[in-house]
VOVO-777747 format. One record per residue (C-alpha): residue in three letters; chain; x, z, y. Coordinates in nm, 4 decimals. Layout:
BEGIN
<loza "Ala"; "A"; <X; Z; Y>>
...
end
This chain:
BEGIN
<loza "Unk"; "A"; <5.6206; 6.9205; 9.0764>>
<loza "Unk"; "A"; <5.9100; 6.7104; 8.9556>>
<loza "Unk"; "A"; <6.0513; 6.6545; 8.5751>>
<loza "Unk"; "A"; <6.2701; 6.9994; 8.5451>>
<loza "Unk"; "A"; <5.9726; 7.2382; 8.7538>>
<loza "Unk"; "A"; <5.9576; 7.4322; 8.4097>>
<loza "Unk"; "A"; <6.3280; 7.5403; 8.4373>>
<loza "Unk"; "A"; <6.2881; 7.6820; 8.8016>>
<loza "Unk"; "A"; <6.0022; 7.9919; 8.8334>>
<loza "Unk"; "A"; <5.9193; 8.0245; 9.2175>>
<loza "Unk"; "A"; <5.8140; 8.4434; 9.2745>>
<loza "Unk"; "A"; <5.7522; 8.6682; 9.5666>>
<loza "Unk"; "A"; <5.8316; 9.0454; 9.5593>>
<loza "Unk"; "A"; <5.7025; 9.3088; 9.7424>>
<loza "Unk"; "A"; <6.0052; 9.5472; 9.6683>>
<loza "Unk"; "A"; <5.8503; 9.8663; 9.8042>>
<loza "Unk"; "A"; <5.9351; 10.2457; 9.7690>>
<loza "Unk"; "A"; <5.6252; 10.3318; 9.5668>>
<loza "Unk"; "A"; <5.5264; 10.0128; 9.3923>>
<loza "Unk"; "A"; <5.6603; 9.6857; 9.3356>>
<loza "Unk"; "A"; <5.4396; 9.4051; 9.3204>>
<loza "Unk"; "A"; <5.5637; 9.0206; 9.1937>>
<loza "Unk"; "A"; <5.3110; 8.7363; 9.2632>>
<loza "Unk"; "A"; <5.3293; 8.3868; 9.0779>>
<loza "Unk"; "A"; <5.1190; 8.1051; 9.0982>>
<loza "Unk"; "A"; <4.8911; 8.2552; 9.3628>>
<loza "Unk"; "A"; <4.8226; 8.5583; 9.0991>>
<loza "Unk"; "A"; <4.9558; 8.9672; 9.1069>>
<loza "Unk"; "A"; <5.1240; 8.9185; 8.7462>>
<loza "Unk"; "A"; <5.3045; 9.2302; 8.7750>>
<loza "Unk"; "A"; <5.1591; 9.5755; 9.0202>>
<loza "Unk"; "A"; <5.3960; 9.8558; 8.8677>>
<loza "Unk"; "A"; <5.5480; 10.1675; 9.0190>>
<loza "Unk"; "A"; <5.9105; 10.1577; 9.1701>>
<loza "Unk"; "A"; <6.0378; 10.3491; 8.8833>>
<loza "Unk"; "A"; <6.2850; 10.2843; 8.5886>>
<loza "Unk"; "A"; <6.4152; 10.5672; 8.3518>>
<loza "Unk"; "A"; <6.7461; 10.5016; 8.2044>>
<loza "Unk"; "A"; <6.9423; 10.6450; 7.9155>>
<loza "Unk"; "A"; <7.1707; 10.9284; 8.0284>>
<loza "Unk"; "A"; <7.5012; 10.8780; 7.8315>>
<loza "Unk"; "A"; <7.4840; 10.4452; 7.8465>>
<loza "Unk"; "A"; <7.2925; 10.3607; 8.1292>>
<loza "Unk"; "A"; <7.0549; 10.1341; 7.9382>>
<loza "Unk"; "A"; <6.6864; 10.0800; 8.0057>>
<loza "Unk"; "A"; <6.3883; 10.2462; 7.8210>>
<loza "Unk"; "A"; <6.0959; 10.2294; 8.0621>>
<loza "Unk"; "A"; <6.0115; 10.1074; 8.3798>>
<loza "Unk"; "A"; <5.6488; 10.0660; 8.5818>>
<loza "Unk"; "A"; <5.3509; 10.2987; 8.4662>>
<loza "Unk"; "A"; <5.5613; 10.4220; 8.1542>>
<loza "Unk"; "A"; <5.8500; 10.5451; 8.3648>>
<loza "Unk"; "A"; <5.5783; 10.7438; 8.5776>>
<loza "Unk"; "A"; <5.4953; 10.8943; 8.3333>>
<loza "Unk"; "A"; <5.7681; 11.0485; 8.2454>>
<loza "Unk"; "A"; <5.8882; 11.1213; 8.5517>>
<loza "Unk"; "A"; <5.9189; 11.4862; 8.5921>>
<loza "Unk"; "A"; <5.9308; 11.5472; 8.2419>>
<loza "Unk"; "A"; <6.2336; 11.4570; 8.0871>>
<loza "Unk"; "A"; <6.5094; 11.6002; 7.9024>>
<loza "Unk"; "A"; <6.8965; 11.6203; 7.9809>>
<loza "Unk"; "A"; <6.8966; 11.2613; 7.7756>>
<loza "Unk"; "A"; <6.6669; 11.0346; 7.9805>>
<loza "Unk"; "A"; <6.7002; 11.0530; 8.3806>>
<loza "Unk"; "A"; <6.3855; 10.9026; 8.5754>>
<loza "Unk"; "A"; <6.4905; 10.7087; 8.9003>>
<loza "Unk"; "A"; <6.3305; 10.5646; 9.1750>>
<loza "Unk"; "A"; <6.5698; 10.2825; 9.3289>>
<loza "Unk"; "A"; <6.4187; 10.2736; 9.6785>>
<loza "Unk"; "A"; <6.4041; 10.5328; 9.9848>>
<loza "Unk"; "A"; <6.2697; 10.4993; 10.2726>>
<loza "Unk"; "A"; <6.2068; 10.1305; 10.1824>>
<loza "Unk"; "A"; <6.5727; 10.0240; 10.1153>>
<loza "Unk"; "A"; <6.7992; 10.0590; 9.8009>>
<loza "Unk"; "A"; <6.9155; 10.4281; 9.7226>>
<loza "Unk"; "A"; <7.0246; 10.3084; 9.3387>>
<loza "Unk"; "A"; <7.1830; 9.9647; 9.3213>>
<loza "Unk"; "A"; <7.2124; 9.9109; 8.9566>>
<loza "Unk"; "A"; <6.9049; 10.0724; 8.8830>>
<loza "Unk"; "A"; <6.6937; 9.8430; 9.1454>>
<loza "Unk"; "A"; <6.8563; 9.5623; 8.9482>>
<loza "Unk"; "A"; <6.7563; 9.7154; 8.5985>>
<loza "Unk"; "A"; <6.4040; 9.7106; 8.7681>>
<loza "Unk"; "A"; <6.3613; 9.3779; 8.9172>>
<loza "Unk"; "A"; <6.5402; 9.2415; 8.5925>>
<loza "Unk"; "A"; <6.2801; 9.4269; 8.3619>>
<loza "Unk"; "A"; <5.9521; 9.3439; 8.5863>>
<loza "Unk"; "A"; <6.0651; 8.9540; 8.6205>>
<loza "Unk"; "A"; <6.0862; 8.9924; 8.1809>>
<loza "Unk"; "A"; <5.7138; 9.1315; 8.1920>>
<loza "Unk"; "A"; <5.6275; 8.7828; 8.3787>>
<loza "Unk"; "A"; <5.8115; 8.5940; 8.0906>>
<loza "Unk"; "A"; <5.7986; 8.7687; 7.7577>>
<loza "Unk"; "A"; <5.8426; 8.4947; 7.5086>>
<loza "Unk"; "A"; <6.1426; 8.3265; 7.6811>>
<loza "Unk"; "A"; <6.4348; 8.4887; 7.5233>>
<loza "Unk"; "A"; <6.6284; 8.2201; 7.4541>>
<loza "Unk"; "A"; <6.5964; 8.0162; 7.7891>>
<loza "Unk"; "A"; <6.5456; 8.1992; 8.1548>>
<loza "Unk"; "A"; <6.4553; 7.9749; 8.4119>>
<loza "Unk"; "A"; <6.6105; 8.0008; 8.7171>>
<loza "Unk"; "A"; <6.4440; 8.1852; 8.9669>>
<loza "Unk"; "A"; <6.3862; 8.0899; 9.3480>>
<loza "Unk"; "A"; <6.2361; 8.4330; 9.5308>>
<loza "Unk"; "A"; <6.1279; 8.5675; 9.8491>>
<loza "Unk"; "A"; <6.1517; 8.9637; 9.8841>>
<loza "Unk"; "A"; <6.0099; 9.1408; 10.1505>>
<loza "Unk"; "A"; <6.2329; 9.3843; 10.3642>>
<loza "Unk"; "A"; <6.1418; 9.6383; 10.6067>>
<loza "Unk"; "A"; <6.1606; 9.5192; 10.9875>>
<loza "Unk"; "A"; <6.4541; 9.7892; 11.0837>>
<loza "Unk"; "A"; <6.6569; 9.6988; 10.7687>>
<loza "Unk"; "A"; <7.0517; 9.6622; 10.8724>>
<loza "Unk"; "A"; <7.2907; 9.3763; 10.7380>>
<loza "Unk"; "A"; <7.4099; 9.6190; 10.5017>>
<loza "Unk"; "A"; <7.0940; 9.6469; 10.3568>>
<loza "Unk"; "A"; <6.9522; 9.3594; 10.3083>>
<loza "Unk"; "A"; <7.2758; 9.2455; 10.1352>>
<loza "Unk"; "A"; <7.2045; 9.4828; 9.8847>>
<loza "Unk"; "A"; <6.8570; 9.3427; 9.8326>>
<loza "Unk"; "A"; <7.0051; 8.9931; 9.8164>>
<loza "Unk"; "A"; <7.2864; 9.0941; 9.6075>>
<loza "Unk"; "A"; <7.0229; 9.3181; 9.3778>>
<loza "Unk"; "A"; <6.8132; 8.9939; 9.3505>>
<loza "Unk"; "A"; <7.0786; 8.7904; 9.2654>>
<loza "Unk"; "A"; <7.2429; 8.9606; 8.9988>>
<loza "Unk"; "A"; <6.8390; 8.9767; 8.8484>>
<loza "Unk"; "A"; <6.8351; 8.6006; 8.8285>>
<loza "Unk"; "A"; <6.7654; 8.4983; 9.1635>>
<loza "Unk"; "A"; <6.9254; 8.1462; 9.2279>>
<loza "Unk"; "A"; <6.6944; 8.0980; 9.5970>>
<loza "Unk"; "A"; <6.6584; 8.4188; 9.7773>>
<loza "Unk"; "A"; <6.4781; 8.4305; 10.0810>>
<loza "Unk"; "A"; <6.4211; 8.7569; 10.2671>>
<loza "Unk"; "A"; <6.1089; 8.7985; 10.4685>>
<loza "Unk"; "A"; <6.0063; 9.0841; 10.7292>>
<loza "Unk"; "A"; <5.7535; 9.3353; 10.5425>>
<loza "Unk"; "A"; <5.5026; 9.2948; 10.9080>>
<loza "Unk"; "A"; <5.4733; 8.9522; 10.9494>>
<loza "Unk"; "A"; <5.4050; 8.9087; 10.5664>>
<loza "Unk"; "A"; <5.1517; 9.1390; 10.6009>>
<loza "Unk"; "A"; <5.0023; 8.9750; 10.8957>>
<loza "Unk"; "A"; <5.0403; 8.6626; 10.7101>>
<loza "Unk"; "A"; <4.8674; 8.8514; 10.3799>>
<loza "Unk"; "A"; <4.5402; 8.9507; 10.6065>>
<loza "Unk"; "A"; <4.5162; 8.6131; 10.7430>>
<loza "Unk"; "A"; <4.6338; 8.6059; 11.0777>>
<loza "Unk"; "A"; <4.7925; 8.3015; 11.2043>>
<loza "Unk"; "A"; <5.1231; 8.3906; 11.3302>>
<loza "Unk"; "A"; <5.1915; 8.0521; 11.4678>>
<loza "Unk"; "A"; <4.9730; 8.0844; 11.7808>>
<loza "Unk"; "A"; <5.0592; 8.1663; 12.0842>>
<loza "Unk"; "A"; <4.8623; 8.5019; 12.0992>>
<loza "Unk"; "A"; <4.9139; 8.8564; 12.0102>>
<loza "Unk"; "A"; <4.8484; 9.0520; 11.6554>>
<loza "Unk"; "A"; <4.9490; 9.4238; 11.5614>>
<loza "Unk"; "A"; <5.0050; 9.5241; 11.2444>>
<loza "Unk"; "A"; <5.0749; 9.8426; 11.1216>>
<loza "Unk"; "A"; <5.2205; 9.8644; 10.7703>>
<loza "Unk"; "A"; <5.2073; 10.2196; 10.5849>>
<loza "Unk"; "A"; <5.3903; 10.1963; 10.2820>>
<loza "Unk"; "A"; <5.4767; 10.4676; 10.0645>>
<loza "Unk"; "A"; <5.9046; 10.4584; 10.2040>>
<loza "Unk"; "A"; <5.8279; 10.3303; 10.5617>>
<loza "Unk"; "A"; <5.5779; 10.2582; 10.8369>>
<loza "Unk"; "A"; <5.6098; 9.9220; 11.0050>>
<loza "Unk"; "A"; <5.4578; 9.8370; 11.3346>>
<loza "Unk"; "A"; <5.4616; 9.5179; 11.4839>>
<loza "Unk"; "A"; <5.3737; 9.2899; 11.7325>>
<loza "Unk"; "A"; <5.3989; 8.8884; 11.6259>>
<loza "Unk"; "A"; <5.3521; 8.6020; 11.8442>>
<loza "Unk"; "A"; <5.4472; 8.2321; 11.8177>>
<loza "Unk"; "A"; <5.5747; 8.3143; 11.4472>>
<loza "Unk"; "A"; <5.8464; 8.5730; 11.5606>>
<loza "Unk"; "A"; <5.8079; 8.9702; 11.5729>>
<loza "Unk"; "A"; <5.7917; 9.0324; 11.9476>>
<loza "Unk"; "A"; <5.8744; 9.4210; 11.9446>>
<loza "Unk"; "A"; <5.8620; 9.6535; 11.6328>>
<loza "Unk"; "A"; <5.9842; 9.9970; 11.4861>>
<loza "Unk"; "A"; <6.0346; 10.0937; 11.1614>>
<loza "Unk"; "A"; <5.9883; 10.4569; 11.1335>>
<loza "Unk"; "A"; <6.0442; 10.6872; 10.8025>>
<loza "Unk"; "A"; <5.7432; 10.8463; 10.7545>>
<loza "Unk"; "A"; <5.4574; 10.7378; 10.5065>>
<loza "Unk"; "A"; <5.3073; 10.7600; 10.1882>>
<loza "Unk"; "A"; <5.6436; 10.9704; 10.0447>>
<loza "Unk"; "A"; <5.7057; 11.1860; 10.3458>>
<loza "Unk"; "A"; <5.2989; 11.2953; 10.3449>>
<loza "Unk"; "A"; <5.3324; 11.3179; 9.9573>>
<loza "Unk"; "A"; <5.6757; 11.5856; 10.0440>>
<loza "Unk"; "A"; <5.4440; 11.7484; 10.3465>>
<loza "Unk"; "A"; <5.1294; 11.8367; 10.0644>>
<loza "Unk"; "A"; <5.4076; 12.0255; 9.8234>>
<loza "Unk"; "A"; <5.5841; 12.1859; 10.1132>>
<loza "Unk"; "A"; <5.2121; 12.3131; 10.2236>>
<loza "Unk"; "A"; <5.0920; 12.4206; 9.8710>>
<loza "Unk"; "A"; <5.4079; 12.6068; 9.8328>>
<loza "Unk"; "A"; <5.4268; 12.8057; 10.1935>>
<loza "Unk"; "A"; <4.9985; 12.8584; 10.2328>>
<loza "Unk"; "A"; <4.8951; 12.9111; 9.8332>>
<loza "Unk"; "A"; <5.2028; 13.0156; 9.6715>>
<loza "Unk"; "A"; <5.1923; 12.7750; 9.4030>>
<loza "Unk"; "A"; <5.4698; 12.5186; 9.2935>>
<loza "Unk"; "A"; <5.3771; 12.1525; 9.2063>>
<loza "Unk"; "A"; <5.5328; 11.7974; 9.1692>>
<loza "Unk"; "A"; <5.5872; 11.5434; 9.3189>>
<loza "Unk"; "A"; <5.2828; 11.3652; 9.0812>>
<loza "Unk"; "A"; <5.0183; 11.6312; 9.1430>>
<loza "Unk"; "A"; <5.1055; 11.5898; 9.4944>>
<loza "Unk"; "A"; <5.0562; 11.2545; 9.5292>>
<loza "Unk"; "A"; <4.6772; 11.2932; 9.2864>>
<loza "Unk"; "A"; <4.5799; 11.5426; 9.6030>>
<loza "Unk"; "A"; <4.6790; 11.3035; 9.8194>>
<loza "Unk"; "A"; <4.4290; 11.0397; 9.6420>>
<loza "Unk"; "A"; <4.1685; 11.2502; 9.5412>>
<loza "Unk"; "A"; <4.1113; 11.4717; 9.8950>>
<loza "Unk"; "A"; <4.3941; 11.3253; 10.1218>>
<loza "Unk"; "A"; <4.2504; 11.2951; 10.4781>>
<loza "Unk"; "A"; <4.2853; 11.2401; 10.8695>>
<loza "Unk"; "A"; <4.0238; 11.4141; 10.9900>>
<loza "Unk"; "A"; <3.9010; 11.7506; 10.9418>>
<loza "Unk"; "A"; <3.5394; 11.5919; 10.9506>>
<loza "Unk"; "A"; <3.4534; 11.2897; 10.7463>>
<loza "Unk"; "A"; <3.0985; 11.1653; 10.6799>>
<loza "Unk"; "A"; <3.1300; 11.1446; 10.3524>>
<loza "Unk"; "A"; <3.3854; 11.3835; 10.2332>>
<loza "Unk"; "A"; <3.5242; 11.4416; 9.8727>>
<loza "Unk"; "A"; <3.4742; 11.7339; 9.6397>>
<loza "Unk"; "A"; <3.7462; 11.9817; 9.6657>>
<loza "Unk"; "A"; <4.0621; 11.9176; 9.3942>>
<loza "Unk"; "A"; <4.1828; 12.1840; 9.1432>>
<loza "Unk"; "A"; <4.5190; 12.2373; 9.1500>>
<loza "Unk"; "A"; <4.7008; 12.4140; 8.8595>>
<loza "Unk"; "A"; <5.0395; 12.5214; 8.8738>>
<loza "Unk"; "A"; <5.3078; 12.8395; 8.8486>>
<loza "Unk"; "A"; <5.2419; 13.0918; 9.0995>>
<loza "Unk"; "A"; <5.6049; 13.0947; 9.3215>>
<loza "Unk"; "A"; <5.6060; 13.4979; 9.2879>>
<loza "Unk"; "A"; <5.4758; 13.6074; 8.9264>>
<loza "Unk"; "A"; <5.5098; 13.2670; 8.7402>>
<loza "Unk"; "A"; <5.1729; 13.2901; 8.6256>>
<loza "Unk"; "A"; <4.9534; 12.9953; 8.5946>>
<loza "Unk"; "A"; <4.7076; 12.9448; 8.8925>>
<loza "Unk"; "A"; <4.4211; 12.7450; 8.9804>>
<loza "Unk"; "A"; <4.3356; 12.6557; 9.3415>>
<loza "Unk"; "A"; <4.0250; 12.4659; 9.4846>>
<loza "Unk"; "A"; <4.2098; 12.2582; 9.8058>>
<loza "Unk"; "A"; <3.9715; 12.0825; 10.0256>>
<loza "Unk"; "A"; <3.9869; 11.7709; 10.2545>>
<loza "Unk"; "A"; <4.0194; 11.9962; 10.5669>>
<loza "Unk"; "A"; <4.3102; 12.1097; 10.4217>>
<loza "Unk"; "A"; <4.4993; 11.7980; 10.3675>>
<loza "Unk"; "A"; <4.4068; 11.7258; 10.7034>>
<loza "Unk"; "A"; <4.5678; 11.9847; 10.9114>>
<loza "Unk"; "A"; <4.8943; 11.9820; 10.6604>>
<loza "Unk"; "A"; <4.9311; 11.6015; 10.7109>>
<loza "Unk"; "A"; <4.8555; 11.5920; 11.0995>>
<loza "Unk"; "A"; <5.2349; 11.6645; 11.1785>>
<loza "Unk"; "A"; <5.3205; 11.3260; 11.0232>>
<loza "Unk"; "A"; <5.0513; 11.1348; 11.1321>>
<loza "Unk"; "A"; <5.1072; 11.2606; 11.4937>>
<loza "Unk"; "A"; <5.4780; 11.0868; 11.4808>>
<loza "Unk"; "A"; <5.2928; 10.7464; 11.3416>>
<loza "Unk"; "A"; <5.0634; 10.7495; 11.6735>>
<loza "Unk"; "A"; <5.3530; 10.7770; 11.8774>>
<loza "Unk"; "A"; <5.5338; 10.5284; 11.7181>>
<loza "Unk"; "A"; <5.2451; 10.3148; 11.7465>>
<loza "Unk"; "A"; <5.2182; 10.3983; 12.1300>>
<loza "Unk"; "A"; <5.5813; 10.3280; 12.1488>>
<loza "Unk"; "A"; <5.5325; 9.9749; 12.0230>>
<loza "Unk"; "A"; <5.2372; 9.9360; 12.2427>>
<loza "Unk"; "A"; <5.4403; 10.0570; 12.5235>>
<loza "Unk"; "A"; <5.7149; 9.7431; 12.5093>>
<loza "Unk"; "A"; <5.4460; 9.4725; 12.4779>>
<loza "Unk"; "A"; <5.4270; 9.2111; 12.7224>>
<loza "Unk"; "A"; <5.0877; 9.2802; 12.9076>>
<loza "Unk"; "A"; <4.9325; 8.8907; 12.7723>>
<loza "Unk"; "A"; <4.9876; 8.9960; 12.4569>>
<loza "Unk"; "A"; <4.8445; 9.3918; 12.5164>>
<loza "Unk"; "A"; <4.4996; 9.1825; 12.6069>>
<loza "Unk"; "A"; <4.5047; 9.0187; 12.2755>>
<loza "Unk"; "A"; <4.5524; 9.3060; 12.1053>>
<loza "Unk"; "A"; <4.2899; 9.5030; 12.3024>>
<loza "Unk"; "A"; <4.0508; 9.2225; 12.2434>>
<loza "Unk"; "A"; <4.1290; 9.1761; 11.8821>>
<loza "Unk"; "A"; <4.1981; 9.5348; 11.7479>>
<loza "Unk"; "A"; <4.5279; 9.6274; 11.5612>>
<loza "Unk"; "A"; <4.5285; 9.6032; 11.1544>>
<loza "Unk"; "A"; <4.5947; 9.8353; 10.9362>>
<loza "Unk"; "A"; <4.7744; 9.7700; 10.5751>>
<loza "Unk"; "A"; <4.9630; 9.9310; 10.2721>>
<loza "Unk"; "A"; <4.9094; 10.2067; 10.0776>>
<loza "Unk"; "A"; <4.8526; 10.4450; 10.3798>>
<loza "Unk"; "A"; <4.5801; 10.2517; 10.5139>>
<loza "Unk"; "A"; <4.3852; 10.3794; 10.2367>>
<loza "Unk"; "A"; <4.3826; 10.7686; 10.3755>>
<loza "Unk"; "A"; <4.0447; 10.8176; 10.4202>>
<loza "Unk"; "A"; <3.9524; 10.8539; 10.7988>>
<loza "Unk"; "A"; <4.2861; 10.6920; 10.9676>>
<loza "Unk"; "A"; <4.1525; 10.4572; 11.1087>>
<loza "Unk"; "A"; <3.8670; 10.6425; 11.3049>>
<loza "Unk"; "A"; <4.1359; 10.8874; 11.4219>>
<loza "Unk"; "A"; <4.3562; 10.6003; 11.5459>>
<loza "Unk"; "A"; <4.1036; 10.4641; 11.7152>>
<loza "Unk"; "A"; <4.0052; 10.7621; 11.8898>>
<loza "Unk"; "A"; <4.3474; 10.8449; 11.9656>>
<loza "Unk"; "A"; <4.4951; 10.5076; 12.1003>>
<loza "Unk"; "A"; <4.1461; 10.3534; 12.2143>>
<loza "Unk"; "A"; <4.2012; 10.0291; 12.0544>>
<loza "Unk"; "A"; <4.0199; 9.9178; 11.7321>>
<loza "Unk"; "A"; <4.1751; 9.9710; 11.4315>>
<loza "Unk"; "A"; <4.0948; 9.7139; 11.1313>>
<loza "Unk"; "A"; <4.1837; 9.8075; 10.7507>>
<loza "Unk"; "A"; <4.3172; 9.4840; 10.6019>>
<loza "Unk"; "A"; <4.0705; 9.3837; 10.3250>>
<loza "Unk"; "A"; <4.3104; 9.4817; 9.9932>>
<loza "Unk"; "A"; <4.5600; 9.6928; 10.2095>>
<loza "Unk"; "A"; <4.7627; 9.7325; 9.8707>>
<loza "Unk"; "A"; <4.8464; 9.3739; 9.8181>>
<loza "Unk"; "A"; <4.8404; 9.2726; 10.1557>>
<loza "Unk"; "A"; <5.2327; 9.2466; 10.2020>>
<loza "Unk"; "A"; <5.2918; 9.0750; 9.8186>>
<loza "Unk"; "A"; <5.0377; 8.8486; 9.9181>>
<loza "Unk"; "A"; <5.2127; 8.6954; 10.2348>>
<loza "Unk"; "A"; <5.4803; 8.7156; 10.0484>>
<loza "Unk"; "A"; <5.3016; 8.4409; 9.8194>>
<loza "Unk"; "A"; <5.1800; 8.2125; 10.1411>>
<loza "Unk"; "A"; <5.5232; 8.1980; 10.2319>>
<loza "Unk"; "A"; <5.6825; 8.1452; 9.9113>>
<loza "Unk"; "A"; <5.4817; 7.8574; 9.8819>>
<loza "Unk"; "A"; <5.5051; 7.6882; 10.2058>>
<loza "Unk"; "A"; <5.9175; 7.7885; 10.2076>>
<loza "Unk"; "A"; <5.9875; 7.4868; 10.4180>>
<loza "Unk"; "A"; <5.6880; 7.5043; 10.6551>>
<loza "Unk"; "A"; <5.7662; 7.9327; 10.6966>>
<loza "Unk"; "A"; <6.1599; 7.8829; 10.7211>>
<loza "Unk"; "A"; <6.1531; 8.0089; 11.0852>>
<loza "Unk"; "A"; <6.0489; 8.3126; 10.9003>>
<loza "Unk"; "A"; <6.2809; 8.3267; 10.6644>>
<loza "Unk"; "A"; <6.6443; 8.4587; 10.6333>>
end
């Protein structure tokens, strides 16, 4: 740490679709959803994070609510820089006078194009961002559970995040194969309101949708220990009356097995290109499971079963990414093969 450390800040983001997360100093200082609402008529920020959530869904014709990612990249340019600006204040209140300047490493989905990882770069750098580095979202996750990517043997990790799902195979520090595919935690959040509406009649958001997806979401129509059933309240589509319907576990199940068909066969895919040294390590190791999606009660039995491998959830699936983010933040120099 040399005489002028205080003027630079050194943070890794984990820019994702459904939640951004901002480590510094080894600690999650920031874990808020991807989420800003703006001002309608002058564009300026009220809320972003939990606050923004909550009204999302809810406003009038003066506030607009906006998520800045899709499908892991940036849908809303000067809103994703509204975001990062206001989550990077949240780290430094007090300092209104002075900013430091800020050297970052953001995470980026494998199957990102030039085009769009300029816009994180340029999204980072109009935030404050003097050092960007860009990382891969797999191998930071990899990195995040603990693997060491530096030896010369095989690791799989599959990444379900709420915009993308990244699979990848890393050896020797590089990403051997890998597909980035669009469906995860938004695309099974869309498949639970498109189910509610055609099989009970009943229209809900995109919030309730994604509290059935926590509270009874599943990947198997049988679990050992299974949830209660979830009440869902909402207008029916015909009468506009207010219902109330019990869904169970079973039903998440079947209305999410679509989706989670497409992941296996992306997964298979992936499996399919890997040089057969590196299939044994995998077979001998297992294949690990992070993100959000990791979380869906029974996946990993059902890939298991499916793909005959073992399937490992990562030990905070959540932070996983962010976290790897952090190891390579701090060990820039020794991780620059990594980085772009």
């Amino acid at each position: 740490m040399g005489l002028f450390s205080f003027l630079t800040q050194e943070i890794a983001i984990d820019l994702g679709t459904a939640n951004t997360i901002i480590i510094h100093n080894d600690k999650v200082v920031v874990d808020e959803p991807s989420i800003v609402a703006l001002d309608a008529s002058t564009g300026k920020l009220l809320a972003i994070g939990e606050k923004a959530r909550q009204m999302h869904g809810k406003t009038h014709e003066n506030i607009k609510t906006i998520r800045p990612l899709r499908d892991g990249v940036i849908a809303d340019f000067n809103a994703a820089e509204q975001m990062i600006r206001g989550m990077i204040k949240i780290i430094n209140p007090r300092q209104k006078f002075f900013t430091p300047t800020l050297r970052m490493v953001v995470c980026i989905p494998s199957g990102s194009t030039e085009v769009e990882i300029r816009a994180v770069r340029d999204s980072a750098e109009h935030a404050g961002g003097r050092d960007v580095y860009m990382i891969y979202e797999p191998m930071a996750a990899a990195i995040g559970i603990g693997i060491d990517v530096e030896e010369p043997e095989g690791s799989m990790v599959v990444d379900i995040g709420g915009g993308t799902t990244e699979i990848a195979v890393i050896a020797l520090g590089g990403i051997v194969c890998n597909q980035s595919i669009r469906i995860a935690g938004d695309g099974f959040t869309a498949d639970i309101q498109a189910y509610m509406r055609h099989q009970h009649n009943i229209k809900i958001g995109e919030r309730t949708a994604e509290d059935i997806k926590i509270e009874v979401g599943s990947a198997l129509p049988d679990l050992e220990d299974p949830p209660r059933d979830y009440n869902v309240r909402g207008p029916n589509l015909m009468t506009a009356m207010p219902i109330e319907i019990p869904i169970s576990y079973q039903e998440i199940a079947h209305c999410l097995d679509k989706s989670l068909s497409k992941v296996e066969s992306a997964i298979i895919s992936v499996l399919e290109q890997t040089p057969p040294e590196l299939y044994a390590d995998i077979v001998s190791k297992g294949i690990y499971l992070a993100g959000g999606g990791a979380l869906l009660r029974g996946l990993d039995k059902r890939l298991t079963d499916k793909i005959n491998i073992p399937f490992h959830i990562a030990e905070d699936p959540l932070h996983a990414v962010a976290r790897g983010t952090g190891i390579a933040l701090k060990n820039v120099d020794n991780f620059s093969f990594l980085l772009r």
